[in-house]
C-alpha positions as CSV (number, residue, x, y, z in Angstrom):
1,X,-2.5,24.5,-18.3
2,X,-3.7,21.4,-19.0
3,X,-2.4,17.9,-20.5
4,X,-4.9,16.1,-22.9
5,X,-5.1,12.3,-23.1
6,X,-7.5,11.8,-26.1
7,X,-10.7,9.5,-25.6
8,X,-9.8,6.5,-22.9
9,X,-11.7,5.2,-20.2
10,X,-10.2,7.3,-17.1
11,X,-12.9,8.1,-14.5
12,X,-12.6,8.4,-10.9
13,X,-13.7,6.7,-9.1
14,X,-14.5,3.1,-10.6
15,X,-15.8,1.1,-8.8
16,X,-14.4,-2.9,-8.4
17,X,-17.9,-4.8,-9.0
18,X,-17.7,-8.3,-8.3
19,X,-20.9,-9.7,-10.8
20,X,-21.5,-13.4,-9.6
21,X,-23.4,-15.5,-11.5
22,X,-24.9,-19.4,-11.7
23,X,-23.8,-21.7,-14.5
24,X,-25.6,-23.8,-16.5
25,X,-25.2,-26.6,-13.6
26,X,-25.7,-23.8,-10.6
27,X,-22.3,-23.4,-10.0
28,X,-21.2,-20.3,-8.5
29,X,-19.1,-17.6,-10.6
30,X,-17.3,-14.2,-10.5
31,X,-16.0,-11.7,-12.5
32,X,-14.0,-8.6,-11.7
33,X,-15.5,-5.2,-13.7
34,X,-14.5,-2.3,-13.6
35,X,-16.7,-0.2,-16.4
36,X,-19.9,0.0,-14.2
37,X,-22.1,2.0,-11.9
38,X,-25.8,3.0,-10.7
39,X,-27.6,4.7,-14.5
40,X,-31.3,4.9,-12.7
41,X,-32.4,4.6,-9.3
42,X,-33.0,0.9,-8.9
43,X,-30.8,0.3,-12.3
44,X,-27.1,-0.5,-12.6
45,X,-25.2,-0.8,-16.3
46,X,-22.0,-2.7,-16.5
47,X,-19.4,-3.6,-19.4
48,X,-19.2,-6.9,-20.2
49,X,-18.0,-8.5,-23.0
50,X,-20.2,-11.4,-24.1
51,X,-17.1,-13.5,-24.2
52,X,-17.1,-13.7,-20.7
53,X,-18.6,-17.1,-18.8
54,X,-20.3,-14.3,-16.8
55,X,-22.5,-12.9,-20.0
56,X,-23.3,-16.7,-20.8
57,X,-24.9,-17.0,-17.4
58,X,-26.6,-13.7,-16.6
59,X,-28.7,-14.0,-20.4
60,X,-29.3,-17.3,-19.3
61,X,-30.7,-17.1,-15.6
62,X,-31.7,-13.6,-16.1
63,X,-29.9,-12.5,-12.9
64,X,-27.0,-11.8,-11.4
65,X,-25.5,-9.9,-8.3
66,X,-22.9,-7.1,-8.0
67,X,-20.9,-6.9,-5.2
68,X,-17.8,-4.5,-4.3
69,X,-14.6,-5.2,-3.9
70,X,-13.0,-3.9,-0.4
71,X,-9.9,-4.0,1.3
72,X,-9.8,-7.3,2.8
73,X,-10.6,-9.2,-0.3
74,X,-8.4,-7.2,-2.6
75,X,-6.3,-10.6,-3.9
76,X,-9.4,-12.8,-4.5
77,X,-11.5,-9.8,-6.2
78,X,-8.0,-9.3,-9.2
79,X,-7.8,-13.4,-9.7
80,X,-11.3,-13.8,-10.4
81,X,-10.2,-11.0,-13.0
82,X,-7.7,-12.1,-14.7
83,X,-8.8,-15.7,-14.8
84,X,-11.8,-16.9,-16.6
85,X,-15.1,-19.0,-16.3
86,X,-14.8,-20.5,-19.3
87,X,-11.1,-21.8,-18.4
88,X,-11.4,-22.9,-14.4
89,X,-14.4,-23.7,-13.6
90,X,-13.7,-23.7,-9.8
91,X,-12.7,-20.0,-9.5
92,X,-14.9,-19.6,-6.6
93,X,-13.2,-22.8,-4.4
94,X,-9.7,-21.3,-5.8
95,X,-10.0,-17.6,-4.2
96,X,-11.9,-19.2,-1.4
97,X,-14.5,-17.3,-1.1
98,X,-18.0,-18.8,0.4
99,X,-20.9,-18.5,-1.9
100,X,-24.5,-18.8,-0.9
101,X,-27.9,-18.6,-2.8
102,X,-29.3,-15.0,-3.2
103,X,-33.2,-15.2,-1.7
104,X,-34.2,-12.6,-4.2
105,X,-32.2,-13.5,-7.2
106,X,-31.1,-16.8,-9.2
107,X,-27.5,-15.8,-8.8
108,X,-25.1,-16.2,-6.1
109,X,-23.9,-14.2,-2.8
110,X,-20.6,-14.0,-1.5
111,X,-19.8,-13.8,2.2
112,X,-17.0,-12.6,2.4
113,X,-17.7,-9.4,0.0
114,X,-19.8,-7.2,2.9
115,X,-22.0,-5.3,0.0
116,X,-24.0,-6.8,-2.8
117,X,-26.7,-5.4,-5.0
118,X,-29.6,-8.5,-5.7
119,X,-30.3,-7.9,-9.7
120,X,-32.6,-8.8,-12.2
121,X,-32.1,-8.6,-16.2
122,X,-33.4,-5.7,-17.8
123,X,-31.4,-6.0,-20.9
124,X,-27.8,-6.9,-22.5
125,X,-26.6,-5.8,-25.9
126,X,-23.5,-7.8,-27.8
127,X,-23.0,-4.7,-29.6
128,X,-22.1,-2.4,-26.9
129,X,-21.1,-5.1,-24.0
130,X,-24.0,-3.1,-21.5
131,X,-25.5,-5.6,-18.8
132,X,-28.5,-3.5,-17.3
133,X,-30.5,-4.6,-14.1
134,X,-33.0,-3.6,-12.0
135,X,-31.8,-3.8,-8.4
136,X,-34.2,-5.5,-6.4
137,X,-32.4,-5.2,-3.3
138,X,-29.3,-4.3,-1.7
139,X,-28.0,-6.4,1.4
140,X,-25.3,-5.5,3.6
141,X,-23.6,-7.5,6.2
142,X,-24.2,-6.3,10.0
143,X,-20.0,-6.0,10.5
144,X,-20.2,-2.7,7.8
145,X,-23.2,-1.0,9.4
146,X,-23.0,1.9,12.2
147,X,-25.5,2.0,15.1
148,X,-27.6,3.7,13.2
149,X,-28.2,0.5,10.8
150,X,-26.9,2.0,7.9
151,X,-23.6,1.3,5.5
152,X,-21.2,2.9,7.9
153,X,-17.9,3.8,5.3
154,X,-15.3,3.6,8.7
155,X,-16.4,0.5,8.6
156,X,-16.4,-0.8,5.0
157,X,-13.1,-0.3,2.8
158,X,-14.5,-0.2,-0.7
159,X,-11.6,-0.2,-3.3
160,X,-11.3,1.7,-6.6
161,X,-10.1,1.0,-9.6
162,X,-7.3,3.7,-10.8
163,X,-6.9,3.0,-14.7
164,X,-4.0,5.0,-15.1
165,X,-1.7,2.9,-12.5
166,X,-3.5,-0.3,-13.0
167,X,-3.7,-0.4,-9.0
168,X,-6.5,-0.8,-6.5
169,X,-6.8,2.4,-4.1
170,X,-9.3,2.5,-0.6
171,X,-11.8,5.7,-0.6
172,X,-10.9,8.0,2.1
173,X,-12.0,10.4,4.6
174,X,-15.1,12.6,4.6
175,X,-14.9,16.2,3.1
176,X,-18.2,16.9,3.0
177,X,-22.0,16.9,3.4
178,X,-24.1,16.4,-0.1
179,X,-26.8,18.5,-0.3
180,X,-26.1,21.0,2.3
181,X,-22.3,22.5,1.9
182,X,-23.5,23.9,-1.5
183,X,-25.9,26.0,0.5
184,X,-23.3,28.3,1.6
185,X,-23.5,29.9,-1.7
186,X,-26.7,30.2,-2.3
């Protein structure tokens, strides 16, 4: 048997994208959102309502990053949620995170997020609150990589967002190979 909810926005899992941005001045900023995730191969789409500080600055440099939210930077990644751009300008110095200049992008990097996708503005529409942007690259720092140079997940503790509780949850553990368990059926 199964309970029906009616239309709300319960997916699992949702990502916690930190989109960081560059004011009018070039001051760093960050948002917490959760309504986003990859919609081509080098294209992401995120919810954002062009009240936001965050909306203001992406239509006007035409860039912005994405970065996930993980473990160790759980506290930081909720204020810059629930506190806004256009109210405290100093977000960034408040959570203490350490942002530096994207070489690919006019929008910022933060250190101390390990995972961050380098975006350019496709397209954002007032109507519907969709950011698109091409990903032009993808950097990763060295501390979340395995020997074998790539995103190691063991390493990296990427957070969800679970809509239901209103809390933050860590993926867990491997139970499976993509493109080869579904063999066994064939």
């Amino acid at each position: 048997m199964r309970k029906n909810f009616g239309a709300k926005a319960i997916l699992y899992p949702m990502p916690v994208l930190i989109i960081g941005t560059y004011d009018e001045n070039g001051k760093p900023n960050a948002m917490n959102a959760a309504w986003g995730g990859i919609s081509e191969e080098t294209e992401i789409s995120v919810c954002i309502s062009d009240t936001h500080k965050t909306a203001e600055n992406v239509i006007k440099a035409g860039a912005f990053t994405v970065s996930i939210a993980d473990r160790e930077n759980i506290v930081a990644a909720d204020y810059v949620g629930i506190v806004s751009g256009n109210k405290e300008p100093d977000k960034i110095a408040k959570c203490g995170w350490t942002a530096e200049k994207s070489e690919f992008v006019d929008a910022p990097l933060f250190r101390d997020l390990p995972l961050a996708l380098e975006c350019k503005l496709i397209s954002y529409d007032k109507a519907t609150c969709r950011l698109v942007g091409e990903i032009v690259n993808v950097c990763a720092d060295e501390s979340i990589l395995g020997a074998d140079g790539k995103i190691d997940l063991d390493k990296f503790s990427p957070v969800t967002y679970d809509p239901v509780h209103h809390t933050y949850r860590v993926l867990g553990e491997v139970v499976g190979k993509a493109f080869y368990d579904g063999k066994k059926i064939k």
